[in-house]
C-alpha positions in Angstrom: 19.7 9.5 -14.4 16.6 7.2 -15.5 14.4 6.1 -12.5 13.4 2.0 -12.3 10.2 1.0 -13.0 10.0 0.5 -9.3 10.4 3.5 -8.7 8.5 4.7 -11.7 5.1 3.1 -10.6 5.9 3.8 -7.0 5.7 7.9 -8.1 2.3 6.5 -8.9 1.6 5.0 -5.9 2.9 8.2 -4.0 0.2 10.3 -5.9 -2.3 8.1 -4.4 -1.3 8.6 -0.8 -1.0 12.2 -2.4 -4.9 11.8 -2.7 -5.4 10.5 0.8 -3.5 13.5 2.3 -5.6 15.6 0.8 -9.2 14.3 2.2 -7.2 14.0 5.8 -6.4 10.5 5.5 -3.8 8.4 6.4 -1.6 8.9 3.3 -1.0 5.8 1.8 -1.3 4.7 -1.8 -1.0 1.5 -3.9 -1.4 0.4 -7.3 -1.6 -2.8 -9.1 0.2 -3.7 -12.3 -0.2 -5.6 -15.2 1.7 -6.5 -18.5 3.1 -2.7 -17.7 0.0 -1.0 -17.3 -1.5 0.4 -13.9 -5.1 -1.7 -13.6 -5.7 -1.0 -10.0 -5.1 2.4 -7.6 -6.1 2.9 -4.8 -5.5 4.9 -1.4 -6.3 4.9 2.3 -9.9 6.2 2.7 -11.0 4.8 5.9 -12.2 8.1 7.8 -14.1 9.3 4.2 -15.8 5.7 3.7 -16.2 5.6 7.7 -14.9 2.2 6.6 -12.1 0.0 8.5 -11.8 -2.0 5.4 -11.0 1.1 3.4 -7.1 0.4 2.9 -5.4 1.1 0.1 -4.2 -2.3 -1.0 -7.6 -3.6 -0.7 -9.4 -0.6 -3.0 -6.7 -1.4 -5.6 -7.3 -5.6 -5.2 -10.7 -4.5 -6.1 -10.3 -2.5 -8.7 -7.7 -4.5 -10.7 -9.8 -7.6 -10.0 -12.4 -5.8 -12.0 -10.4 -4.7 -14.6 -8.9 -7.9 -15.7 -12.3 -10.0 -14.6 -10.3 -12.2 -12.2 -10.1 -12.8 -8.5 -6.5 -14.3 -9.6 -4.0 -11.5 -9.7 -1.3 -14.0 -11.0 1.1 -12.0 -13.1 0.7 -8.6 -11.3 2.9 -6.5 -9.1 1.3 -4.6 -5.9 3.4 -1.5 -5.0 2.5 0.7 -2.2 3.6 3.2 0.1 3.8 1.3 2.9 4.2 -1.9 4.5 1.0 -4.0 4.2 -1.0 -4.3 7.5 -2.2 -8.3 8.2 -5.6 -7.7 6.6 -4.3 -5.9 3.4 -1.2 -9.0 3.7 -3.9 -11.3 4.2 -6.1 -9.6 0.7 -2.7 -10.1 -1.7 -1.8 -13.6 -0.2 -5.6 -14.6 -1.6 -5.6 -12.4 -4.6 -2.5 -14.7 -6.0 -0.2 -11.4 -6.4 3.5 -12.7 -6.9 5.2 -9.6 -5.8 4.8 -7.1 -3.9 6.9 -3.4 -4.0 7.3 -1.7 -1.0 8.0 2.3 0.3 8.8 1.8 3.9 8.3 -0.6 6.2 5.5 -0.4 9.5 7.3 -1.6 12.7 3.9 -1.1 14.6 1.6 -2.8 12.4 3.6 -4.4 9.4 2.9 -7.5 8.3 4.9 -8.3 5.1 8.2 -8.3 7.7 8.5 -6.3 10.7 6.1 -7.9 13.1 5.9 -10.9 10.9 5.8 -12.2 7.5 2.1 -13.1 6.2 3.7 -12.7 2.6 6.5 -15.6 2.8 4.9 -17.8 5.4 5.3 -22.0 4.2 2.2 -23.0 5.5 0.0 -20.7 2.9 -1.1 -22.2 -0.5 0.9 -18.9 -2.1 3.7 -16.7 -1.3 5.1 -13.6 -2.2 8.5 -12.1 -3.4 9.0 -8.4 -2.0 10.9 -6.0 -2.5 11.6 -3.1 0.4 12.7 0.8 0.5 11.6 1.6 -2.8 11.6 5.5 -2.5 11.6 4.7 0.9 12.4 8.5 2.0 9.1 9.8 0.3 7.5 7.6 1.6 8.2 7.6 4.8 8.6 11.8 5.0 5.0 11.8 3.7 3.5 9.8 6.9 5.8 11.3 9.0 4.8 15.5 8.1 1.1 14.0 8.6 1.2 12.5 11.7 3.0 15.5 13.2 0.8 18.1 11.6 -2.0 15.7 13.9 -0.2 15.5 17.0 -0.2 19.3 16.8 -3.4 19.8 16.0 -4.6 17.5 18.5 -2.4 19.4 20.8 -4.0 22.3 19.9 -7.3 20.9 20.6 -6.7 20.3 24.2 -5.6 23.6 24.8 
């Protein structure tokens, strides 16, 4: 069976958060595309950059603004593991990004639809089609194994 191109440049994005896992990071990944071709990747490297603005989406934002020599991410898809927190919501609402692909969603600290929607609110200059659940069980069984390997280890610790 032939995979979407959602899900095709989610696999990408999944690497990323791959990449993240590996440094001890939150694993989540994201990357940017444009005219079919990944400009932007990028995953969570807060801890490593000792760097609260060291998300995903926004290293990707960066790095595809670079690429293409443009703020304006107008004709660009952002896919990432998971749901956008407000900043990161906040970064694609400015960067002009039209749509956004989605792994699973963050009921704690979601902001592109389960707290609330930054992405699709009226009042903003710009707003932002979405698309949820793509890959959705990678996704989500890649957070999960990592934030139980750490409550283990941090019971551990108190031992």
């Amino acid at each position: 069976m032939a995979i979407s191109i959602d899900e095709k440049y989610m696999k990408s994005a999944l690497k990323q958060a791959q990449k993240a896992l590996s440094l001890g990071e939150v694993p989540i990944g994201c990357v940017i595309v444009y005219q079919d071709k990944i400009i932007g990747r990028g995953y969570n490297r807060r801890k490593t950059d000792k760097n609260t603005l060291s998300h995903a989406e926004i290293i990707a934002i960066n790095k595809a603004s670079k690429k293409i020599g443009d703020w304006r991410l107008e004709d660009c898809t952002l896919y990432v593991t998971l749901e956008p927190c407000q900043m990161c919501s906040g970064a694609i609402v400015q960067a002009r990004i039209p749509r956004v692909v989605m792994g699973c969603m963050n009921p704690k600290a979601g902001c592109a639809g389960s707290i609330l929607n930054l992405l699709d609110m009226p009042q903003f200059n710009h707003q932002v089609e979405t698309t949820k659940g793509v890959l959705e069980e990678e996704c989500s069984t890649i957070l999960k194994d990592f934030f139980r390997e750490l409550r283990i280890r941090n019971k551990s610790d108190c031992s």
